[in-house]
Backbone as CSV, one residue per row, in Angstrom:
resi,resn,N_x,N_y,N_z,CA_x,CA_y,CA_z,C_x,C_y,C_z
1,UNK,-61.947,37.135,1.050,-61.287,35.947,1.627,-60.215,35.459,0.652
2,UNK,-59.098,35.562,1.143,-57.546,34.640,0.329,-57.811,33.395,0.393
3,UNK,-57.779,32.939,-1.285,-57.652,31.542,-1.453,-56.404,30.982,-1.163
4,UNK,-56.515,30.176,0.104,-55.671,28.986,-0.095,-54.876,27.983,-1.439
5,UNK,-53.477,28.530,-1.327,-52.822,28.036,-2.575,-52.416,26.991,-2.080
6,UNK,-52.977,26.085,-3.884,-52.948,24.373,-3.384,-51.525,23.997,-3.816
7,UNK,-51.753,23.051,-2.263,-49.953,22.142,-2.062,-49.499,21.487,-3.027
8,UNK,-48.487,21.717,-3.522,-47.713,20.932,-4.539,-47.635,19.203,-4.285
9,UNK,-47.611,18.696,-5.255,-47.560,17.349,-4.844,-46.274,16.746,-4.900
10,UNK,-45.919,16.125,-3.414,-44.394,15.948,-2.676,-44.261,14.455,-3.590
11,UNK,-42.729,14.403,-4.029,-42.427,13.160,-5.000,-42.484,12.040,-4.037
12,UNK,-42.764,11.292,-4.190,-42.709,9.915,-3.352,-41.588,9.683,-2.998
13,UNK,-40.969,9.225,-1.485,-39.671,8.792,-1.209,-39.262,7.986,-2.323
14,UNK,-38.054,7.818,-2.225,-37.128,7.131,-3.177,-37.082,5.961,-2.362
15,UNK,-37.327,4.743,-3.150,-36.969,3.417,-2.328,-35.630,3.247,-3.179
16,UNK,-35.120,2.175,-1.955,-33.915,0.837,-2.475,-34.279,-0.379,-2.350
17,UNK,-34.085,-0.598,-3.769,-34.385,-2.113,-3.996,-33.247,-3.441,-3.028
18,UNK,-33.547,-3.852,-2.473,-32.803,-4.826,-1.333,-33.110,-6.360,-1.853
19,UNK,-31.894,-7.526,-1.306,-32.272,-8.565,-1.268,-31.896,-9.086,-0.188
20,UNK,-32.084,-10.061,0.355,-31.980,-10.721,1.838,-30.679,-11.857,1.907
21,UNK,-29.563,-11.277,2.362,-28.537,-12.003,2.624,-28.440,-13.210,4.070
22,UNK,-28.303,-13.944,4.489,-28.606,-14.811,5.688,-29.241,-13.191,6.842
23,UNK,-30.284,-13.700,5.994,-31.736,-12.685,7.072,-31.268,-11.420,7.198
24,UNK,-30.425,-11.078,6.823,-30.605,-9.278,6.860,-30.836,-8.762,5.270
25,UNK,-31.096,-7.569,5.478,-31.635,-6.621,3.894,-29.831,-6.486,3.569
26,UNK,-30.151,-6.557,1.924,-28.647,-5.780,1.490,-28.970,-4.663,0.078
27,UNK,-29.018,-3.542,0.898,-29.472,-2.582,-0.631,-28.453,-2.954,-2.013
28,UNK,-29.120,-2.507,-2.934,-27.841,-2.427,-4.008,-28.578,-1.891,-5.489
29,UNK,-27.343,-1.387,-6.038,-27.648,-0.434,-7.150,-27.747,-1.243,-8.277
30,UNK,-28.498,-1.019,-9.222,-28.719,-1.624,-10.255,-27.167,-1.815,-11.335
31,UNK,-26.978,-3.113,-11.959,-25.843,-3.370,-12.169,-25.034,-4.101,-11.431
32,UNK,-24.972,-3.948,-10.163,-24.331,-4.485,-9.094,-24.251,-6.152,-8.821
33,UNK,-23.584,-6.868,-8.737,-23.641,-8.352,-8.576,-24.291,-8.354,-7.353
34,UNK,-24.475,-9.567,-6.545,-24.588,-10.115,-4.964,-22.758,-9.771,-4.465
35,UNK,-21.711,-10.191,-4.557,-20.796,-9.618,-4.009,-20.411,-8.754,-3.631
36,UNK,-21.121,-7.868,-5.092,-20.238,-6.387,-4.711,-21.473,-5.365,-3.656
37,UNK,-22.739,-5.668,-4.170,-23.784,-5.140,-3.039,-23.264,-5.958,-1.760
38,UNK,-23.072,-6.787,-1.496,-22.521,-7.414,-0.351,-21.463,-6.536,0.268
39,UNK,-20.330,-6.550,-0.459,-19.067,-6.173,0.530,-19.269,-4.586,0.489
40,UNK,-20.011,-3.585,-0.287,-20.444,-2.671,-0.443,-21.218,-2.462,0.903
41,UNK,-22.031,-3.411,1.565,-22.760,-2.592,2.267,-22.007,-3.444,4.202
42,UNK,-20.918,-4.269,3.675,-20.412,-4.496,4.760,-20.430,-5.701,5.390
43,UNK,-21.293,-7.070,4.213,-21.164,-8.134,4.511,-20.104,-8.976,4.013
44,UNK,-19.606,-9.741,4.312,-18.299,-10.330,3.544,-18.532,-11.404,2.557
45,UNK,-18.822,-11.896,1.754,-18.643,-13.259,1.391,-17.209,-13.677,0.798
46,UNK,-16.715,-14.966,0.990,-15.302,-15.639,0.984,-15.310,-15.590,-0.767
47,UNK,-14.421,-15.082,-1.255,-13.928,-15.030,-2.477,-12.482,-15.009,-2.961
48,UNK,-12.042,-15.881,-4.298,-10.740,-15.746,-3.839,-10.265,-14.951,-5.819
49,UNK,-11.266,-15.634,-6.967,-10.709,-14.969,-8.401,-11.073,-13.440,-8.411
50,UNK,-12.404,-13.328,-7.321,-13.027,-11.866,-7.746,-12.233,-10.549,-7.362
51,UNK,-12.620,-9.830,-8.559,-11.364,-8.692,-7.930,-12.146,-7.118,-8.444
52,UNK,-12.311,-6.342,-7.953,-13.327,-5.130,-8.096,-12.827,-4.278,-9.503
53,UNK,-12.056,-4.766,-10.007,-11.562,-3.340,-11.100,-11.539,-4.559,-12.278
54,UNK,-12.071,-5.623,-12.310,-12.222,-6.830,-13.565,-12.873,-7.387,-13.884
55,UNK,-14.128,-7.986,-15.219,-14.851,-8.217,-15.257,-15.211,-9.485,-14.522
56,UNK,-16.498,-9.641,-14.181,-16.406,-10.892,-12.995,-15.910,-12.235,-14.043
57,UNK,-15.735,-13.242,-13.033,-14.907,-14.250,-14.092,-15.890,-16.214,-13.439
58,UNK,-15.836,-15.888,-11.829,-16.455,-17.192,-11.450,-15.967,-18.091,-11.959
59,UNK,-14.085,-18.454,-11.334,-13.415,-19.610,-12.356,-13.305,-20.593,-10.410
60,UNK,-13.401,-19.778,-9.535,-12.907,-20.401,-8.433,-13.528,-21.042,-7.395
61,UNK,-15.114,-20.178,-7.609,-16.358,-21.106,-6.839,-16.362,-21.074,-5.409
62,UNK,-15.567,-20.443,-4.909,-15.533,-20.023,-3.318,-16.635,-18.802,-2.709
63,UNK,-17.119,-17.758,-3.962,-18.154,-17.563,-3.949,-19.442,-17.635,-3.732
64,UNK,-19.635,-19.409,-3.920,-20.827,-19.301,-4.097,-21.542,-19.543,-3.318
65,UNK,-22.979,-19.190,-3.286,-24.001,-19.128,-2.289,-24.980,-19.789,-3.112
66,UNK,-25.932,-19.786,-2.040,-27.577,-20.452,-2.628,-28.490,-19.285,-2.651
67,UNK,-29.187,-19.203,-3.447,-29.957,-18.054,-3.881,-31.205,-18.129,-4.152
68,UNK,-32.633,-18.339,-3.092,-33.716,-19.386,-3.739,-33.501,-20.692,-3.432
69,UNK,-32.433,-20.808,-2.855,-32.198,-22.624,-2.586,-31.451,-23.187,-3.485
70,UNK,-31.028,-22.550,-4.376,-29.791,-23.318,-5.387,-28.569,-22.179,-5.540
71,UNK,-27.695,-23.218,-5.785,-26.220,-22.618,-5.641,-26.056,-21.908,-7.015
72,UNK,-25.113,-20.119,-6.708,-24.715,-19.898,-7.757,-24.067,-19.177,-7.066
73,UNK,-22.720,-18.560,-8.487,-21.351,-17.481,-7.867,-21.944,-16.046,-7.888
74,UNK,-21.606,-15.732,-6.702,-22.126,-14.344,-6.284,-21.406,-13.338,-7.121
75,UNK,-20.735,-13.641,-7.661,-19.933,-12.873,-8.180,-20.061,-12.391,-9.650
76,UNK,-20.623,-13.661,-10.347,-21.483,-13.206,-11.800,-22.892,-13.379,-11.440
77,UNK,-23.578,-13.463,-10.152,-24.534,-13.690,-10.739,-25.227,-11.709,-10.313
78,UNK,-26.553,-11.434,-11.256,-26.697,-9.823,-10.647,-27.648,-9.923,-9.696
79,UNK,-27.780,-8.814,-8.615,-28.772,-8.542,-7.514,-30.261,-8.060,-8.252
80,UNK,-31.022,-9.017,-7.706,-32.366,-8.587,-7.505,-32.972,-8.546,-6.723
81,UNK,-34.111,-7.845,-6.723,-34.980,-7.650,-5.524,-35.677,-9.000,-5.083
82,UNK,-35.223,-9.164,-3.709,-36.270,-9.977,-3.541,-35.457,-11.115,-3.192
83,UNK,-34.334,-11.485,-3.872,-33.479,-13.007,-3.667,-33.629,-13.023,-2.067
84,UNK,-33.575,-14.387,-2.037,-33.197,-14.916,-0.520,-31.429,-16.022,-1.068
85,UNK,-30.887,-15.049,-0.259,-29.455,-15.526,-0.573,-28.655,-16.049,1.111
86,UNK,-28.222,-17.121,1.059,-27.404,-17.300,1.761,-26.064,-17.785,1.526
87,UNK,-24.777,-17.371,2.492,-24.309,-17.638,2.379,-23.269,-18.167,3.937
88,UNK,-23.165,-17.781,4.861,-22.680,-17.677,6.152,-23.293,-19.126,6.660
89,UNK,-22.843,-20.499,6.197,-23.850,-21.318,6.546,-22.578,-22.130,6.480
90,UNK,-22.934,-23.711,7.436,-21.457,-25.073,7.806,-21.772,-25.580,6.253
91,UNK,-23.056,-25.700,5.588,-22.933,-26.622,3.921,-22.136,-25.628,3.280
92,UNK,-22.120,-24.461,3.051,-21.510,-23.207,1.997,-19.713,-23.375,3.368
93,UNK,-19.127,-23.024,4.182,-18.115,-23.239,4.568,-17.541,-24.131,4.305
94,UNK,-18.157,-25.468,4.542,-17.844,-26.940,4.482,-16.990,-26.769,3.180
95,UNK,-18.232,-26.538,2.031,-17.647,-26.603,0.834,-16.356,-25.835,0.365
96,UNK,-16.378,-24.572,0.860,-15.431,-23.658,0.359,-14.032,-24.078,1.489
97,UNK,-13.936,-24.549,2.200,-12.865,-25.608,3.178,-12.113,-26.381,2.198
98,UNK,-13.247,-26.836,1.679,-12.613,-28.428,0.536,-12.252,-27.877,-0.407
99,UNK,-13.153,-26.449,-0.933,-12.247,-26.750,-2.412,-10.710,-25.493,-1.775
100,UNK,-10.082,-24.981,-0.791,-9.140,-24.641,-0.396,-8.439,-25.629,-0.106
101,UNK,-9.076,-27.053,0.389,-7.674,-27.981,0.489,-7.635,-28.478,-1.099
102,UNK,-8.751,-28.915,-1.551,-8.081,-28.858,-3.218,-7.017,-28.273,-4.034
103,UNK,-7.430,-26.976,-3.621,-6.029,-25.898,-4.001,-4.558,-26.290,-3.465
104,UNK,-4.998,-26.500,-2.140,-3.240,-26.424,-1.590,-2.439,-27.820,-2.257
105,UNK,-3.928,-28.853,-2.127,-2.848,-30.038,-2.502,-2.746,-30.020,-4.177
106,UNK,-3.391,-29.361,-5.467,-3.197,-29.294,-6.771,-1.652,-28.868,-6.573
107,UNK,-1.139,-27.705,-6.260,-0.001,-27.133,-6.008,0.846,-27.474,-5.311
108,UNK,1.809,-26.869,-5.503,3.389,-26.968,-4.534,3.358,-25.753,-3.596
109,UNK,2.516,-25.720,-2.872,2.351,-24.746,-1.599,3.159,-25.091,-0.251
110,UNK,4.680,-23.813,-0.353,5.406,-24.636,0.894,5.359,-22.889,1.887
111,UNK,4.284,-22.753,2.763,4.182,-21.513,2.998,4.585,-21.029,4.230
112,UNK,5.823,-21.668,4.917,6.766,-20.845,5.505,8.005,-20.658,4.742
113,UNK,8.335,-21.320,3.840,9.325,-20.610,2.897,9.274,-18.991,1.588
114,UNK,7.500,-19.014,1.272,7.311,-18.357,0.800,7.260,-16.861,0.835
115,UNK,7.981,-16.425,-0.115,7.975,-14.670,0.031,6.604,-14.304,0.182
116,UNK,4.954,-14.778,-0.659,3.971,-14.525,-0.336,3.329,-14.386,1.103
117,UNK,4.077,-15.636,1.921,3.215,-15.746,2.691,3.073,-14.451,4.053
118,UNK,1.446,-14.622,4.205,0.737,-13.514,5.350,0.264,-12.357,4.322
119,UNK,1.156,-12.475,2.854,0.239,-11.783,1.996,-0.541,-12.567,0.939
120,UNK,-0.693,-13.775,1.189,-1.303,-14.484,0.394,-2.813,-15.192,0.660
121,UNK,-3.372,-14.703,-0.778,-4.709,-14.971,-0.405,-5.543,-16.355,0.150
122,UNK,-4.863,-17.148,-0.480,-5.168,-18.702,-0.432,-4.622,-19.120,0.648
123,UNK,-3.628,-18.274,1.235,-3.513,-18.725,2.565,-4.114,-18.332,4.197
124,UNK,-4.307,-16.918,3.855,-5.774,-15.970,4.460,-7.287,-16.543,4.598
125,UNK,-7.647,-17.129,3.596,-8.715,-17.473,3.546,-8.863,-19.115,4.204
126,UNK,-8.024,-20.201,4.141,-7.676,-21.139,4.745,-7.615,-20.848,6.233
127,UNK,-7.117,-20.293,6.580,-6.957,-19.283,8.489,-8.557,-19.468,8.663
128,UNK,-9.369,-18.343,7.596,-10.494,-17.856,8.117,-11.340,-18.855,8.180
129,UNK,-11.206,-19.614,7.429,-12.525,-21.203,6.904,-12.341,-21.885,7.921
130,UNK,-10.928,-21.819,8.612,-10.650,-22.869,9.365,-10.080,-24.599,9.118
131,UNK,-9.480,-24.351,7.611,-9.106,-25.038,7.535,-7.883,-25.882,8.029
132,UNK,-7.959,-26.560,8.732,-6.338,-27.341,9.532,-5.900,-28.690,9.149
133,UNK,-6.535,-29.417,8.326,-6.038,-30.391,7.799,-5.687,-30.628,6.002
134,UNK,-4.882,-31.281,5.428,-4.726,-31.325,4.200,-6.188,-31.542,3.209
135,UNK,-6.592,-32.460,3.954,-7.615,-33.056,3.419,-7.326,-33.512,2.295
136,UNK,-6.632,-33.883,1.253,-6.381,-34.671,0.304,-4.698,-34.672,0.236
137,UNK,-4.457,-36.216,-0.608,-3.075,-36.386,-1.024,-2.737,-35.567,-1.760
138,UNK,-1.630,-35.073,-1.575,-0.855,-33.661,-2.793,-0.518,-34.228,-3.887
139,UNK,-0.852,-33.452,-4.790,-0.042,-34.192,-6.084,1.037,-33.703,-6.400
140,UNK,2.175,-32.246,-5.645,2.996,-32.413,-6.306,3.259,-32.387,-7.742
141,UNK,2.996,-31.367,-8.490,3.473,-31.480,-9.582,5.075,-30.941,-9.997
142,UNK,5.165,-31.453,-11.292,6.520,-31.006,-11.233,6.507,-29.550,-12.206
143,UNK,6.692,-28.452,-12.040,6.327,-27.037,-12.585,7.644,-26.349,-12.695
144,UNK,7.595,-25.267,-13.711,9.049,-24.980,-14.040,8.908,-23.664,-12.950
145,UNK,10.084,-22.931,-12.690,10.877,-21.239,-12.254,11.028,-20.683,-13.756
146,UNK,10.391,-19.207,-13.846,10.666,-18.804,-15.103,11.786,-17.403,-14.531
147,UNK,13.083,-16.981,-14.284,14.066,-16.768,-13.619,14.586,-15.760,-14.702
148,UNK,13.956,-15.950,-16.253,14.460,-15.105,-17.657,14.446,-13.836,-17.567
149,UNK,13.290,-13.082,-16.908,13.069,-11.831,-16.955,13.944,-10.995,-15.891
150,UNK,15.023,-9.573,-15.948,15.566,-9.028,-15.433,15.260,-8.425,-13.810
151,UNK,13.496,-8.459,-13.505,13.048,-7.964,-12.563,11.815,-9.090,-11.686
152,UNK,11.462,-9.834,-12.224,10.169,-10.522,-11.847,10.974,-12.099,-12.186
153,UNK,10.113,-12.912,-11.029,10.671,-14.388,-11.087,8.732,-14.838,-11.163
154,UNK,9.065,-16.005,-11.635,7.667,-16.526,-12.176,7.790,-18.092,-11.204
155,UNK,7.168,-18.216,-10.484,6.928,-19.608,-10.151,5.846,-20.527,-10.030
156,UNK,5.887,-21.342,-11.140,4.514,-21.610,-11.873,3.806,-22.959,-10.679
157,UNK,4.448,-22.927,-9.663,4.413,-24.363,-8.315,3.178,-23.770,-8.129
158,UNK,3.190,-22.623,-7.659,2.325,-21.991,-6.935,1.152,-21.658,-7.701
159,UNK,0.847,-21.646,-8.668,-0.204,-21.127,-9.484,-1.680,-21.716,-9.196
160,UNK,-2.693,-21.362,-8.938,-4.143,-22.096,-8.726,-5.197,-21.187,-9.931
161,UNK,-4.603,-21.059,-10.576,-5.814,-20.735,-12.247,-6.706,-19.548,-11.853
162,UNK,-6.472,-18.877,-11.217,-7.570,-17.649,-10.949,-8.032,-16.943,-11.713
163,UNK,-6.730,-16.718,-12.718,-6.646,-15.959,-14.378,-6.529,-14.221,-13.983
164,UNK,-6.207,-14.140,-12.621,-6.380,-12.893,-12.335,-5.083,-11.915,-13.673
165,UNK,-3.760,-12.934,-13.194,-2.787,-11.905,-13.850,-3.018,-11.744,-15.334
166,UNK,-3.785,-12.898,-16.373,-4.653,-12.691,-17.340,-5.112,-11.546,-17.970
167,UNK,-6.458,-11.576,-16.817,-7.226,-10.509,-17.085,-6.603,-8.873,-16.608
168,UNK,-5.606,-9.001,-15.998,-4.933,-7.743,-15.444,-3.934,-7.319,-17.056
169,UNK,-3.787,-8.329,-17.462,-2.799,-7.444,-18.888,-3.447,-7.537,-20.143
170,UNK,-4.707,-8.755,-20.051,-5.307,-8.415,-21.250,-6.125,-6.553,-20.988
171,UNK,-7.321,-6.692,-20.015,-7.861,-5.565,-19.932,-7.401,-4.243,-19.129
172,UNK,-6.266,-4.646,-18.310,-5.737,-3.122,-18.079,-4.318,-2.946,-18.565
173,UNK,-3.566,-3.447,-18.996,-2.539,-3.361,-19.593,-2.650,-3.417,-20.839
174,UNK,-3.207,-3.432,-21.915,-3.237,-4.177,-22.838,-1.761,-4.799,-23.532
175,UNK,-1.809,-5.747,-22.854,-0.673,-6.911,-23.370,-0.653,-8.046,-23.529
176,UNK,-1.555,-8.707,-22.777,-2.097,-9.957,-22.548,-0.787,-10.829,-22.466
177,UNK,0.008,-10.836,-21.471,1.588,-11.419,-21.781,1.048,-12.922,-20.953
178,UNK,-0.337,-13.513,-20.875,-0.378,-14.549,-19.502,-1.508,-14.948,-20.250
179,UNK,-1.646,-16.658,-20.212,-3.281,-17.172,-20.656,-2.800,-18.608,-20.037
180,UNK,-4.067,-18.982,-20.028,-4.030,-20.755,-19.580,-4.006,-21.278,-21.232
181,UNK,-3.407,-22.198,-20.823,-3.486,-23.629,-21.518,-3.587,-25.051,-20.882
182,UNK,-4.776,-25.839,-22.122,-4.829,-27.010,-21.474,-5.868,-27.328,-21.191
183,UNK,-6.483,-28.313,-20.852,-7.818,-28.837,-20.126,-7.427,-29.640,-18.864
184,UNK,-8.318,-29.318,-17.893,-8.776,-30.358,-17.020,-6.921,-30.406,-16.577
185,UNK,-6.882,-31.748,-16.072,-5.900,-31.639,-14.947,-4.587,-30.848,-15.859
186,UNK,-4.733,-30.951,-17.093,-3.502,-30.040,-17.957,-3.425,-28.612,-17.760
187,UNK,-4.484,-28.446,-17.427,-4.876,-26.647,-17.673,-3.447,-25.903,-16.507
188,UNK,-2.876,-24.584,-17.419,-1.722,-24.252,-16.856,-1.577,-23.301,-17.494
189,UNK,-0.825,-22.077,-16.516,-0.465,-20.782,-16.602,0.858,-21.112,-17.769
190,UNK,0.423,-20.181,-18.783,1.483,-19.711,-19.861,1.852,-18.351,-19.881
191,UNK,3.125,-18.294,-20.249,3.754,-16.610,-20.842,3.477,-16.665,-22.260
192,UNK,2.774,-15.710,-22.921,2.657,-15.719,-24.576,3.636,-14.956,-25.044
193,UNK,4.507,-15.865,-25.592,5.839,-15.763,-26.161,6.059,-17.268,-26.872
194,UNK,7.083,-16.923,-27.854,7.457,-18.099,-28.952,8.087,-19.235,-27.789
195,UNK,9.004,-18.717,-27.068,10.325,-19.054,-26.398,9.443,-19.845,-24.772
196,UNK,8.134,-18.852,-24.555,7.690,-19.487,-23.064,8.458,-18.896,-21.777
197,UNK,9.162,-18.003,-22.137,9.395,-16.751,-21.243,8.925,-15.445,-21.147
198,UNK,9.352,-15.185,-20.199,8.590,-14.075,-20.024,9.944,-13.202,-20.184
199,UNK,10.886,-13.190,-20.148,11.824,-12.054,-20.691,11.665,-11.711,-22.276
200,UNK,11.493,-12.606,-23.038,10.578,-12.489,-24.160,9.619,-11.560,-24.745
201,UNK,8.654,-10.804,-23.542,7.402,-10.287,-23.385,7.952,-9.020,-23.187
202,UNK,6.268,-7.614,-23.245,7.388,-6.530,-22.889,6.494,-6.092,-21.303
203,UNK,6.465,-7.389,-20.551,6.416,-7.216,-19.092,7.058,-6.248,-18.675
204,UNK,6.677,-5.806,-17.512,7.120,-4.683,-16.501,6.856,-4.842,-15.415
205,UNK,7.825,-4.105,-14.503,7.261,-4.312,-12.813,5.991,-3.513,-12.706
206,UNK,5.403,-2.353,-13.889,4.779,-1.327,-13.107,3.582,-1.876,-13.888
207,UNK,3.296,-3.019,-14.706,1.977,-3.542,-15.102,1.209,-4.046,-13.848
208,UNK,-0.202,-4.026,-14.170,-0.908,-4.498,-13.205,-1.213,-5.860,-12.415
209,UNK,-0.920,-6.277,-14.095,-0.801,-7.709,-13.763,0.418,-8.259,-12.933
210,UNK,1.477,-7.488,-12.340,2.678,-7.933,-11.974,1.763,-7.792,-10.608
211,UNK,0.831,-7.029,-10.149,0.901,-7.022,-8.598,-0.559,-7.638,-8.335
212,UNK,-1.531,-8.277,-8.642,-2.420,-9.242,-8.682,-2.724,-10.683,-8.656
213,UNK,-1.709,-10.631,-8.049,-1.379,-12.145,-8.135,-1.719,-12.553,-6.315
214,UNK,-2.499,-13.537,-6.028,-2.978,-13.724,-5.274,-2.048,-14.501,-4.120
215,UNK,-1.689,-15.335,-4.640,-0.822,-16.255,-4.184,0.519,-16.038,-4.505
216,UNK,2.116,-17.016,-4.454,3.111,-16.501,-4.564,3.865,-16.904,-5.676
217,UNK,2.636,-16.503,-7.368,3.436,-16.808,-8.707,4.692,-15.789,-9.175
218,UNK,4.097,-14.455,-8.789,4.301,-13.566,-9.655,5.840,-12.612,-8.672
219,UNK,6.567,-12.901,-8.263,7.405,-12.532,-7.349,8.432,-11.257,-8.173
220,UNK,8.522,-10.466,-7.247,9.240,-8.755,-7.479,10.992,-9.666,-7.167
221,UNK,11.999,-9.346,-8.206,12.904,-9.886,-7.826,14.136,-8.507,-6.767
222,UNK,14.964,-9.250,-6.017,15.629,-8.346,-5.120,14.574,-7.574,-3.995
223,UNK,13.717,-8.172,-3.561,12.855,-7.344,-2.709,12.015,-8.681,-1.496
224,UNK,12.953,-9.376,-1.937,12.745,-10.936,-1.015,12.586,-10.723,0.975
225,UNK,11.689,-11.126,1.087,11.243,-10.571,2.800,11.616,-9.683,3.165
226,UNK,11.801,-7.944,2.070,11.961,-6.905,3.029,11.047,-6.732,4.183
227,UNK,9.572,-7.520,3.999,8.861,-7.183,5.421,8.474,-8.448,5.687
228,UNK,8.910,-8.173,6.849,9.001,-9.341,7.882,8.110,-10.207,8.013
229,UNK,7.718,-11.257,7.976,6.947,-12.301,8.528,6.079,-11.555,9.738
230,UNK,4.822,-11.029,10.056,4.215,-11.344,11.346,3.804,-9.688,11.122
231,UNK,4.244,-9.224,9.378,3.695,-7.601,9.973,3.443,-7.914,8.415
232,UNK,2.604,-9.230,8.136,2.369,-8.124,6.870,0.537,-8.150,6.940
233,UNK,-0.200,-8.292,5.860,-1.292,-7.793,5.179,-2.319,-8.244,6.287
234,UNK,-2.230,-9.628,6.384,-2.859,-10.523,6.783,-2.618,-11.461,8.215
235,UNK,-1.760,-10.932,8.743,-0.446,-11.735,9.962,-1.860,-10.549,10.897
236,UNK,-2.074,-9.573,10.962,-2.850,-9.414,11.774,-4.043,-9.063,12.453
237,UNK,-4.482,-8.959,10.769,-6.601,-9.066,10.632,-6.423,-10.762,9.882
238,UNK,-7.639,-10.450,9.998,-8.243,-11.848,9.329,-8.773,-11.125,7.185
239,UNK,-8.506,-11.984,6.603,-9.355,-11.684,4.894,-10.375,-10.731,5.336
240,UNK,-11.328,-11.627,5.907,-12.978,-11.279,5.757,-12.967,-9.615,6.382
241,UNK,-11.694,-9.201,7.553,-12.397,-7.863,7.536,-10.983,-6.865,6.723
242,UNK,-9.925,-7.905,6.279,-9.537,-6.858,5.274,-10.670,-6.031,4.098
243,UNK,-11.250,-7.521,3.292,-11.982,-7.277,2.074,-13.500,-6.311,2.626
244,UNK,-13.658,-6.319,3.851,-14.930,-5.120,3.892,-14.132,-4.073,4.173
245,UNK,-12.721,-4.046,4.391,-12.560,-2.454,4.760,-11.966,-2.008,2.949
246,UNK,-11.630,-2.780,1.627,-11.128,-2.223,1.207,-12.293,-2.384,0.071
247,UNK,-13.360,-2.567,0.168,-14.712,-2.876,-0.788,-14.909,-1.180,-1.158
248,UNK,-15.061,-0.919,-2.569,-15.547,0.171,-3.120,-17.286,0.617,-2.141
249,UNK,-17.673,1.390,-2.211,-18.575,1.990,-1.305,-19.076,3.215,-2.370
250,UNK,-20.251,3.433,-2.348,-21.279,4.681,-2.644,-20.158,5.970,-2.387
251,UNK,-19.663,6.878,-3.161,-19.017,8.424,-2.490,-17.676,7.939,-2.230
252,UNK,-16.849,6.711,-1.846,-15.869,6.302,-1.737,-14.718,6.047,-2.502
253,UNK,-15.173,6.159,-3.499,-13.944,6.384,-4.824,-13.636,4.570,-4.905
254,UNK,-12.575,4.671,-5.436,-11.996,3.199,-5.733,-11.715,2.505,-4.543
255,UNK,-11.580,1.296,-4.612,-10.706,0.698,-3.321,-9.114,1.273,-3.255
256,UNK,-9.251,0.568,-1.908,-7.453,1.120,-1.150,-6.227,0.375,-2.521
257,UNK,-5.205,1.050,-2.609,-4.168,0.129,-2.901,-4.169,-1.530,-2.593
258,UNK,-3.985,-1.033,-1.781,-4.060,-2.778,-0.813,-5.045,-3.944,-1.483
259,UNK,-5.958,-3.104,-1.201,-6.730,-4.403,-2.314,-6.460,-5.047,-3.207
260,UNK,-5.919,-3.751,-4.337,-5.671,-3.955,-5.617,-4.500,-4.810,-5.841
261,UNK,-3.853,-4.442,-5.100,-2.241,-5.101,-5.047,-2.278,-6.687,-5.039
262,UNK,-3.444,-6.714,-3.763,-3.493,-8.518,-3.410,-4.259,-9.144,-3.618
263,UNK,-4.822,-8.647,-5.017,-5.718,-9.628,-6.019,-7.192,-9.276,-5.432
264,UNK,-7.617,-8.604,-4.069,-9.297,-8.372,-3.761,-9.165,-9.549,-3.182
């Protein structure tokens, strides 16, 4: 009689560790924030500093969700198993509404004149929130045109502190030609230079930081509405399903251009 040769022992399925986004599972890989497992697996959350190729930063708070019942930015904070996270909720909208009219009225946001606009983020995301009223008095500040540099115009009206173009020349350029200065209502985009120009600097159109700019600081000079009003980024999706179609993914390589270009 042939002995029966004994069965090898089969490895246990492989689980994924998941956490619970407004009631559905969201897998995610270890390392991974709540955002990026988020837009990774196809949920959106409203974000406006976070940007996939930079270390997370959580300067803008449009992010954030409740996690356990208390608020934090999805964006630094990391995925674990188990969170009960929401975010798709009128208290988390409400909020991220207000602090977008905060933004518009800190600034000199005039956005049918603007070359940004339909590619601008702060103005995309306002559409999607639903924001339609000012909701606060503007302050109007008075902010300089930096006009010095041969290729790029700087218009500091528009600036809302994201630190994106920052972190785009400190860590992928290494130049660091951009930092805030200031506290509190002072706090303000600088060129690091003696002079406070940026012709000064050894800026370029082809740095990264020249095309990360969310809103309409960082302007390409001579290239003023080659595309038209009503065809650009945002004139005919909405943010929320740009940023899931251009979210890095498992096997997917980097995000699209597009992303990168318009700050994520």
């Amino acid at each position: 009689m042939t002995a029966t040769p004994a069965m090898s022992p089969q490895p246990p399925a492989a689980t994924t560790a998941t956490f619970q986004l407004d009631g559905r599972e969201v897998p995610f890989n270890e390392g991974q924030t709540i955002i990026q497992a988020a837009l990774a697996a196809g949920r959106y959350i409203p974000h406006l500093c976070y940007h996939p190729e930079f270390k997370p930063h959580g300067s803008c708070k449009l992010c954030t969700v409740k996690v356990n019942g208390r608020p934090a930015a999805s964006c630094t904070l990391p995925a674990q198993a188990g969170l009960v996270v929401e975010s798709d909720t009128e208290e988390l909208n409400g909020l991220r509404r207000t602090l977008v009219q905060m933004l518009f009225a800190e600034g000199n946001h005039f956005c049918p004149s603007c070359e940004k606009s339909g590619n601008c983020t702060l103005q995309a995301l306002g559409y999607d929130l639903g924001v339609m009223t000012a909701g606060f008095r503007h302050f109007f500040p008075d902010r300089p045109v930096d006009a010095s540099h041969p290729d790029i115009l700087l218009d500091f009206n528009r600036c809302i502190l994201c630190e994106l173009c920052v972190r785009a020349s400190c860590e992928v350029d290494g130049k660091c030609v951009f930092a805030l200065s200031g506290r509190g209502q002072t706090k303000h985009l600088v060129v690091n230079a003696a002079s406070g120009r940026l012709a000064d600097t050894d800026a370029d159109l082809a740095d990264k930081a020249m095309e990360v700019c969310p809103v309409g600081v960082i302007i390409k000079k001579r290239v003023g509405f080659a595309q038209p009003i009503g065809q650009r980024r945002y004139d005919a999706r909405p943010i929320s399903a740009q940023a899931l179609e251009d979210a890095p993914r498992p096997g997917a390589g980097s995000p699209g251009c597009a992303a990168c270009e318009e700050g994520g």
